[in-house]
C-alpha positions, 0 to 999 in steps of 0.5 A: 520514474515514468508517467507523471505523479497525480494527486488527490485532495487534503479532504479526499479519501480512497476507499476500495475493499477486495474479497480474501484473495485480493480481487476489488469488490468496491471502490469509491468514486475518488478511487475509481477517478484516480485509478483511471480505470472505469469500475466495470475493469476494476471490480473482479480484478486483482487489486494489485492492477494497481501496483507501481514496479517502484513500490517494494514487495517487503511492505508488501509482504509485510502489509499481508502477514499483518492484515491475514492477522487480523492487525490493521496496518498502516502503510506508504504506497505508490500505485500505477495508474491506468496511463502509467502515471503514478500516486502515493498514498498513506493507507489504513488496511484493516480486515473484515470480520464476519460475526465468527471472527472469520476473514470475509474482506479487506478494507483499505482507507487512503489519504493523501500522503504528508509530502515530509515523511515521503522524504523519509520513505522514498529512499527507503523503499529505493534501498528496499528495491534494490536489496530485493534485486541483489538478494530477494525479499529475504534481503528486503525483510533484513534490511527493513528489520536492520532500519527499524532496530537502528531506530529502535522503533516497531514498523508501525511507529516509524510510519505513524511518526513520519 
């Protein structure tokens, strides 16, 4: 993995929000920080200016069926800094309702992620990544589903269990 892994504290919380195409309306000062972008080059942009080419696209694709649901999902990402460095956060994505139940935002809270549980989620998105390399995201969604049955648990138990 290129560049070098930042990190952020126990008690620190990334906060963003982006509008329903996915563009960074808001951003805290911690993210703003660990991004390494100025907020100016943040706000506007699509909010995967962030997006690690290690992080697969299943969770991905998995994160936005949920969250255009309404579901609040909870998930592990890396995400490329500004200098190509890299960070993993454990991230809370809810959507934002306006007062007829209508889409108006997401929301997305980040923590610092349990370094145990990314022993868990490394090698699986590697896998990921490279069913996605041989057979799409269809192979990426299929071997995901095959991980979860083994285990007999939903996605969002095998990630809260980590």
């Amino acid at each position: 993995m290129a560049g070098k892994e930042v990190f952020f504290g126990d008690d620190q919380f990334i906060v963003s929000k982006t509008d329903t195409s996915g563009k960074i309306i808001y951003g805290n000062e911690i993210f703003i920080q660990i991004s390494g972008y100025s907020e100016a080059e943040l706000l506007n942009q699509p909010h995967n200016i962030l997006r690690h080419p290690d992080m697969p696209a299943t969770v991905y694709k998995h994160l936005w069926d949920r969250i255009k649901q309404k579901e609040e999902v909870f998930a592990y990402v890396i995400n490329r800094t500004k200098d190509q460095d890299f960070y993993w956060v454990f991230a809370h994505i809810t959507a934002s309702l306006d007062d007829s139940n209508k889409i108006i935002a997401y929301h997305s809270v980040r923590r610092k992620p349990d370094m145990q549980a990314l022993n868990a989620i490394k090698p699986l998105y590697q896998a990921l990544q490279l069913a996605e390399r041989s057979g799409g995201i269809h192979a990426g969604e299929a071997l995901l589903n095959t991980e979860l049955q083994k285990r007999k648990v939903t996605y969002d138990e095998f990630v809260l269990s980590l």
